[in-house]
N, C-alpha and C positions, 0 to 999 in steps of 0.2 A: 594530614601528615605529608609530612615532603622530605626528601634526600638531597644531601650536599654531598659532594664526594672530594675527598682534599687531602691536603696538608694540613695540620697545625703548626700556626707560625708565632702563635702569640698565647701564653694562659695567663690570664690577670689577677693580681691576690685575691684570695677570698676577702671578702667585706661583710657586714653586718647591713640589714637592711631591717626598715621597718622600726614598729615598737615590739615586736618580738625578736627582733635581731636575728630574724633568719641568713643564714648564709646564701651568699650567690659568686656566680666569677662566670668571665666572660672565656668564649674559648674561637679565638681566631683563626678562622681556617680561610684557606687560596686555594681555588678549583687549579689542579693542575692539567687541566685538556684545554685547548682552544685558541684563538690569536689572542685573544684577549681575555686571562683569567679574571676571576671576580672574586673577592672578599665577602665572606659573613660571619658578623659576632654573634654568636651563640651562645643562650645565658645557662649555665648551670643553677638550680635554684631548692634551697632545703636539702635533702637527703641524698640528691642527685650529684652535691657537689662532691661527696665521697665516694659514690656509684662507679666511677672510674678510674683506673689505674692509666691516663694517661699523660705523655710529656711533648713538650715543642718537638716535632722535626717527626712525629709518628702522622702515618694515612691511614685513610679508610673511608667508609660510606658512614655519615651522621644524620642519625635520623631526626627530625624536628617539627612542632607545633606552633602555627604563626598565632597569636593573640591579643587581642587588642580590649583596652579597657580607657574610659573617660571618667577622668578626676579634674573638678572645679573648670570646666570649658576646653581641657585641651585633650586630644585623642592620645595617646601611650601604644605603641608596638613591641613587641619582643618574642623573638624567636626562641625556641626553647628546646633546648637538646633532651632526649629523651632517650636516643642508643647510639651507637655507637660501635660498628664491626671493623674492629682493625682489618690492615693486611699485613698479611704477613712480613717480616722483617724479611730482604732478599740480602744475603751473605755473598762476594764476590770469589 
C-alpha cells in the first residue's frame, strides 16, 4: 500500500472494460507540497467506482495498490485507488 496526498484535477467517464464490462475511471490527482508537484492516475475499478462520493477540485490522502500483470509479452501497471480520506472543505 502506498499514499498519495493531493488534489483531484481530473475524473474520467466511467467505461466498460473487459468481456464482463466491468466498470473503471481513472481519478487524477496533483501532489500539492513541493518545487516540483507530481501527477498520478489512479484507476477506480468494479464496485469501487461507486465507493466514492468524490468531485474535481476536492483533497485528501488516497490510498493505493501498485499491480502489475503480463498479457501476450507485455508487462500492464495500474495503481489502484482503494480509500480515500478527504479534508475537510476550509470556508473563508
Amino acid at each position: 500500500m502506498s499514499t498519495f496526498k493531493g488534489k483531484i484535477i481530473e475524473l474520467t467517464p466511467v467505461e466498460k472494460v473487459g468481456e464482463k464490462e466491468y466498470p473503471k475511471r481513472l481519478v487524477i490527482i496533483e501532489e500539492q507540497q513541493g518545487q516540483y508537484p507530481q501527477t498520478a492516475a489512479l484507476e477506480l475499478f468494479g464496485d469501487k467506482v461507486d465507493k466514492f462520493n468524490m468531485n474535481e477540485g476536492d483533497s485528501g490522502e488516497f490510498d493505493y495498490n501498485i499491480s502489475s500483470r503480463e498479457a501476450n509479452g507485455r508487462w500492464y501497471v495500474s495503481l489502484q485507488l482503494w480509500r480515500w480520506k478527504a479534508e475537510p472543505e476550509q470556508k473563508f
